[in-house]
C-alpha positions in Angstrom: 0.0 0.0 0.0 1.5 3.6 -1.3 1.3 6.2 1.9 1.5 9.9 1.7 4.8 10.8 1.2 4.8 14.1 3.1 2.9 12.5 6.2 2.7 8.9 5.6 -1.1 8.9 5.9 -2.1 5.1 3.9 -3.3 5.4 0.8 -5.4 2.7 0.5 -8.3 4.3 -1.5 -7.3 6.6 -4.8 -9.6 9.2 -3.9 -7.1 10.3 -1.1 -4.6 10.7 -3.4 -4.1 14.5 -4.5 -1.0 15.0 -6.5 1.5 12.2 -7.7 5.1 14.4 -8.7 8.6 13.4 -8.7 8.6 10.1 -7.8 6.5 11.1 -4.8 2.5 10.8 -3.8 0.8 12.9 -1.9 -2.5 13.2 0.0 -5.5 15.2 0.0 -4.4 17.3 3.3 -0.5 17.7 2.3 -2.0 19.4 -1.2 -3.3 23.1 -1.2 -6.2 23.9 -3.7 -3.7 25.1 -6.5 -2.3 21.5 -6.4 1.0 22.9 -4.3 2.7 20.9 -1.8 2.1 22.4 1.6 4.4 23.6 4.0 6.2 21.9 6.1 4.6 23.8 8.7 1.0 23.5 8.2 1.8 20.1 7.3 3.5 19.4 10.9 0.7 21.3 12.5 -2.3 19.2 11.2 -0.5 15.7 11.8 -0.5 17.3 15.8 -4.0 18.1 15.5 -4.7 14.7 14.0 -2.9 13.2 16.9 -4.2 15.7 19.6 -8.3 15.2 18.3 -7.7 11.4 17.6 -5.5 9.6 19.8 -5.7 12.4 22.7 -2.2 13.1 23.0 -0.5 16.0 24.7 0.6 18.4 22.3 4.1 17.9 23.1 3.9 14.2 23.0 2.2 14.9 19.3 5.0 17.2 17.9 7.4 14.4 18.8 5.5 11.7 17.5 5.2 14.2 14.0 8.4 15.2 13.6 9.9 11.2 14.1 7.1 10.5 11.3 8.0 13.1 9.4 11.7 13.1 9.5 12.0 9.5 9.0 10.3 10.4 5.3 12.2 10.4 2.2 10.6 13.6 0.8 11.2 15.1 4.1 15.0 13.6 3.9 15.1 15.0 0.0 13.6 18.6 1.0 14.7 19.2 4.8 12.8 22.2 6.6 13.1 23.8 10.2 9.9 22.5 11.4 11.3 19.2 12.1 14.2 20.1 14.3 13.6 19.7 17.8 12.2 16.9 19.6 11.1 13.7 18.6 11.0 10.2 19.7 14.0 7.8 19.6 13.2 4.8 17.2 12.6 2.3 19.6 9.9 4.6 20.9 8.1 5.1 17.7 8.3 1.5 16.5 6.7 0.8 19.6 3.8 3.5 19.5 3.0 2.2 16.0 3.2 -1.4 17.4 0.7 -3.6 15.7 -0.9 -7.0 17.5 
């Protein structure tokens, strides 16, 4: 299954698909309404929301879980912004958040 490669939301229907460029895919909420890539910013901030609305985490537990997820993606590794320094959770921390049973 493709995920979104500026948030790694799963893309397991087309219709949350947005824009498909250079080698990369990207979801309906990483995509302005001129097809643009958001910013890393507003990109950052609604993966905390998600995670603050969703899974009721604090809001600094969700900018670390964010930036991991976000850091650890290649289009993030291929464009890098100032949104994701700062902290984030160790590896061991994150595999185990997104744990499966």
């Amino acid at each position: 299954m493709e995920i979104c490669s500026a948030c790694s939301m799963p893309l397991d229907n087309e219709g949350f698909v947005s824009l498909r460029k250079d080698g990369y895919v990207f979801c309906i909420y990483c995509v302005n309404e001129n097809k643009e890539i958001k910013s890393c910013e507003d990109i950052f901030e609604g993966g905390i929301q998600y995670f603050i609305n969703e899974e009721h985490f604090t809001r600094d537990y969700a900018e670390k879980v964010v930036r991991k997820n976000m850091y650890i993606l290649p289009y993030w590794q291929n464009n890098p912004a100032a949104c994701l320094e700062g902290d984030m959770l160790t590896d061991e921390e994150f595999q185990n958040l997104f744990k499966t049973s």
